[in-house]
N, C-alpha and C positions, 0 to 999 in steps of 0.2 A: 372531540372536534373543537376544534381553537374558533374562536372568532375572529382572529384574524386573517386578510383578503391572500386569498393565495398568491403567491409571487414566484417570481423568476429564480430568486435566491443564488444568484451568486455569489455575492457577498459572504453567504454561509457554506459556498462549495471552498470559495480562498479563504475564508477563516480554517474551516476545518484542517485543509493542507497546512496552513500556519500553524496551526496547533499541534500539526504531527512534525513538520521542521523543529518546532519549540524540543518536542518530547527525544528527539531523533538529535538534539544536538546539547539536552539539558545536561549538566556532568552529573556523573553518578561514580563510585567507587570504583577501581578497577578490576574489582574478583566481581563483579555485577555486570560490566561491561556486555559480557561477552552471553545474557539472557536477556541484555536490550530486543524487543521485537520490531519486525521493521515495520516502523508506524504507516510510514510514506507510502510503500507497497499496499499496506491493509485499506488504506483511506481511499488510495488509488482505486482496489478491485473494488470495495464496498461505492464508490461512487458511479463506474460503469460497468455495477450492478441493478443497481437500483436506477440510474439516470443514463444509460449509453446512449441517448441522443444530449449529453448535455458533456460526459467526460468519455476521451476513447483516446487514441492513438499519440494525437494533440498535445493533451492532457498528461499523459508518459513523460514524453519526450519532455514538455516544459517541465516538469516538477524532477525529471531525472537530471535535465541539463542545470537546475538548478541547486540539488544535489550532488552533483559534480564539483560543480563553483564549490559549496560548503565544503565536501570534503578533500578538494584540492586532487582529487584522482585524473584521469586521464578524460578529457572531455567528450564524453559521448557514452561514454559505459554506462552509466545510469542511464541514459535519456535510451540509447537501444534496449537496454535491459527492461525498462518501464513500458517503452513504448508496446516489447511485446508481449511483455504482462496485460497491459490495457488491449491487446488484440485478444488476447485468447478469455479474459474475461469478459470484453463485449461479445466475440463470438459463443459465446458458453452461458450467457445471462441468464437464457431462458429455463434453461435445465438446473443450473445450480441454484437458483432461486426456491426451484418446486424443492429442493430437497427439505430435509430436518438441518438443523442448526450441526448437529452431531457430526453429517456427512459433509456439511459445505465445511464445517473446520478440515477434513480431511483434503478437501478440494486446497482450500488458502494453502496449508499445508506442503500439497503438491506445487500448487503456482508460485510461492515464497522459494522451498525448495528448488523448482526452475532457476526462476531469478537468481538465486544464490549461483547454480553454476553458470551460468552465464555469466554474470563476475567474476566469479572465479577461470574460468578459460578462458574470456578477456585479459585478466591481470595477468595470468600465465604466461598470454601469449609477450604480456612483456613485462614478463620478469620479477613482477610483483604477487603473486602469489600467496595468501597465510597459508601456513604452517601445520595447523593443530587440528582435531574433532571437534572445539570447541567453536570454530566458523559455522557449525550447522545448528547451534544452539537456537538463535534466533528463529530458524522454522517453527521449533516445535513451539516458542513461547508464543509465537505471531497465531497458532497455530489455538493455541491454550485460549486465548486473549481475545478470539473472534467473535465467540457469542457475546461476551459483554460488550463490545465494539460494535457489532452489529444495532445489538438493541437500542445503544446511545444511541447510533448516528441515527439510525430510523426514526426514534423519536425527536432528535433533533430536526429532522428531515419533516416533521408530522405537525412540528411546534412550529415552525416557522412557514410553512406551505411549500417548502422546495419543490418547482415541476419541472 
């Protein structure tokens, strides 16, 4: 238990999204590209998971439309895509919570997985579409990468009094 006074912590809900925009747009080699995890998405459910009165729907949308801007895509695809990421994780918090670490990877997994086709049959429908197996990569790494992500944020979330 920290001594210091509990707070409101947003400041630590938008760093954190800063930190995953940082990780989501840092260059890294191109044979590496393509086991980038989607940060954005993970920070997203891990926050309404733990805070769905603080991040939900809102929260999607902004950080997807803002996401859009970054990656110059078609504007709304991310921000729909997120927004209903951040539904089915607010509506699911209670349950994926109780789980083990083991099965909520299985869950991100699933919800990452979503997310991806929903981009993907967004981009379809105009025209833009990838190509290859390798667009599903990032599930499983988002997927691999959960327990250690978890535990940071939580503890970040424990250090600073996030409520």
């Amino acid at each position: 238990m920290s001594n210091r006074p509990a707070s409101h912590g947003g400041i630590i809900i938008l760093a954190s999204f800063a930190v995953a925009f940082i990780l989501t747009m840092l260059p890294i080699p191109e044979n590496l590209k393509m086991y980038r995890p989607e940060w954005i998405t993970l920070v997203l459910i891990y926050w309404c998971m733990a805070l769905p009165h603080r991040a939900g729907i809102f929260t999607g949308w902004t950080v997807g439309f803002l996401l859009d801007i970054h990656l110059g895509s078609l504007l709304g695809l991310h921000a729909l895509t997120l927004s209903i990421i951040a539904y089915l994780s607010y509506k699911l918090h209670i349950r994926i919570r109780l789980y083990p670490l083991i099965q909520q990877s299985l869950i991100i997994l699933l919800l990452v997985t979503l997310s991806q086709i929903l981009v993907l049959w967004l981009s379809g429908i105009t025209g833009s579409a990838p190509g290859d197996w390798s667009y599903w990569l990032p599930s499983l790494t988002s997927m691999l990468i959960w327990p250690w992500l978890f535990y940071l944020m939580r503890a970040i979330r424990r250090l600073y009094g996030v409520n």
